[in-house]
C-alpha positions in Angstrom: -30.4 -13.1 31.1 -27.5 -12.7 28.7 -25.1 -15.4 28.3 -20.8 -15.0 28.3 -21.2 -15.4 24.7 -24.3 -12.7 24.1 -22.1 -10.0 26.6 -19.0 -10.7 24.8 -20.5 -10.3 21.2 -22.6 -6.9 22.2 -19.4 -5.6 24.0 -17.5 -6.2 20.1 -20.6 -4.8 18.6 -20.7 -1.9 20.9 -17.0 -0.9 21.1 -17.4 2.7 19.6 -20.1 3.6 22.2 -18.5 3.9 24.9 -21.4 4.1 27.2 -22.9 1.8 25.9 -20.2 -0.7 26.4 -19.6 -0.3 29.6 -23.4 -0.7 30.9 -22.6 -4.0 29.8 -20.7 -4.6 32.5 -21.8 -5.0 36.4 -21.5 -2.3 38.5 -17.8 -3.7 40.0 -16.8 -5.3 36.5 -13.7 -4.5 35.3 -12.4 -4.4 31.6 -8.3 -5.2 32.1 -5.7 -5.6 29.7 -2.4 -6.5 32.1 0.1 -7.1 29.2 -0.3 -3.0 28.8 -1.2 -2.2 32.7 -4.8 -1.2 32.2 -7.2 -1.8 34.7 -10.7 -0.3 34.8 -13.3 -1.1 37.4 -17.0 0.0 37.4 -19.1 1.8 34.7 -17.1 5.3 34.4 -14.0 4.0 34.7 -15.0 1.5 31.7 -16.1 4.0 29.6 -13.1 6.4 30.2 -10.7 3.5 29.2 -12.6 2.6 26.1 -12.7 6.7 25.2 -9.5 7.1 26.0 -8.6 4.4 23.3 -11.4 6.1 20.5 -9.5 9.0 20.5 -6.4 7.7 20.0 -7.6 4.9 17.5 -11.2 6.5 16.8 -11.4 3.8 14.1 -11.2 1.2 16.5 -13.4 -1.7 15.7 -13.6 -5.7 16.2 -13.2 -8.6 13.8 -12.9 -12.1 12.5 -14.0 -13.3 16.2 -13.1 -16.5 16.7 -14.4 -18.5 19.4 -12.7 -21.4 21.6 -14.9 -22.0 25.3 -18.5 -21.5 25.5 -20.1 -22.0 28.5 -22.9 -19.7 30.4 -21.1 -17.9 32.5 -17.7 -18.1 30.5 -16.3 -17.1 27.3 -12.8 -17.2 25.8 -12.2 -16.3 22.2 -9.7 -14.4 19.8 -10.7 -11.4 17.6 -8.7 -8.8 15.9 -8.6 -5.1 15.1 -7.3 -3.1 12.0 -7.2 0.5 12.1 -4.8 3.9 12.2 -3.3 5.2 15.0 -4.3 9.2 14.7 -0.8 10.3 16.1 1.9 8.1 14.3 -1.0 7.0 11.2 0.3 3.3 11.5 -1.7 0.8 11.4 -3.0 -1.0 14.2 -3.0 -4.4 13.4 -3.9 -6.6 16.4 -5.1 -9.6 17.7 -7.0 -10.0 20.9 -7.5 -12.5 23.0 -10.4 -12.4 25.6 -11.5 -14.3 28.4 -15.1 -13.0 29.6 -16.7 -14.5 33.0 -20.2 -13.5 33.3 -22.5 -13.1 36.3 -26.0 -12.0 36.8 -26.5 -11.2 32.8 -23.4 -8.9 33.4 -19.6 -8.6 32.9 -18.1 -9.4 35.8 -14.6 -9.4 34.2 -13.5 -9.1 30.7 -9.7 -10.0 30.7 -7.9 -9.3 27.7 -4.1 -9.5 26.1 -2.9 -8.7 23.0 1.0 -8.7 21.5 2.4 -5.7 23.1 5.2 -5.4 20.5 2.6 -5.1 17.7 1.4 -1.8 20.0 4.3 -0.2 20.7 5.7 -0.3 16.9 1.9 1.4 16.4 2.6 3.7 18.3 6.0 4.7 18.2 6.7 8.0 16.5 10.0 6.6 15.0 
């Protein structure tokens, strides 16, 4: 059985599969990102968010992970992204921070925020 920490790594190492990220969840997890409103619950709804994100950043990728809590079922860590937004081609530089509670080998919840400013100057068409 996978650990916070294994889930949370294969979910950063799986990003541009969409699919395959979102198996990593449970069957209810949800993938939520409340400083910009996004809430996805269950598999397809999982994978439509991450698409939906690919296409608009299809560069989208993890790095520099940096971890703070490390326990079985819980994980909190900071990691960032750098790539181009396709329909303003500025750069997406961001920082993440996650908090990951894991149940049953699964994602129960991946909770994440990220500087909200940073996005909208991404991707404003200014």
């Amino acid at each position: 059985m996978k650990t916070a920490l294994e889930l949370l790594e294969a979910y950063q190492a799986s990003i541009r599969t969409p699919a395959a990220a979102a198996a990593l969840f449970a069957e209810d997890g949800v993938l939520e990102l409340p400083t910009v409103k996004a809430h996805a619950q269950g598999h397809a709804a999982i994978e439509k968010l991450i698409s939906g994100l690919l296409a608009k950043i299809p560069d989208f990728r993890f790095k520099d992970f940096k971890l703070w809590i490390d326990t079985p079922d819980r994980v909190f860590g900071e990691y960032a992204v750098e790539a181009h937004v396709i329909d303003t081609g500025k750069l997406y530089s961001q920082t993440y921070a996650g908090l990951l509670i894991a149940e049953g080998g699964k994602i129960k919840l991946l909770r994440e925020a990220l500087d909200t400013a940073e996005a909208a100057r991404a991707f404003s068409k200014d």
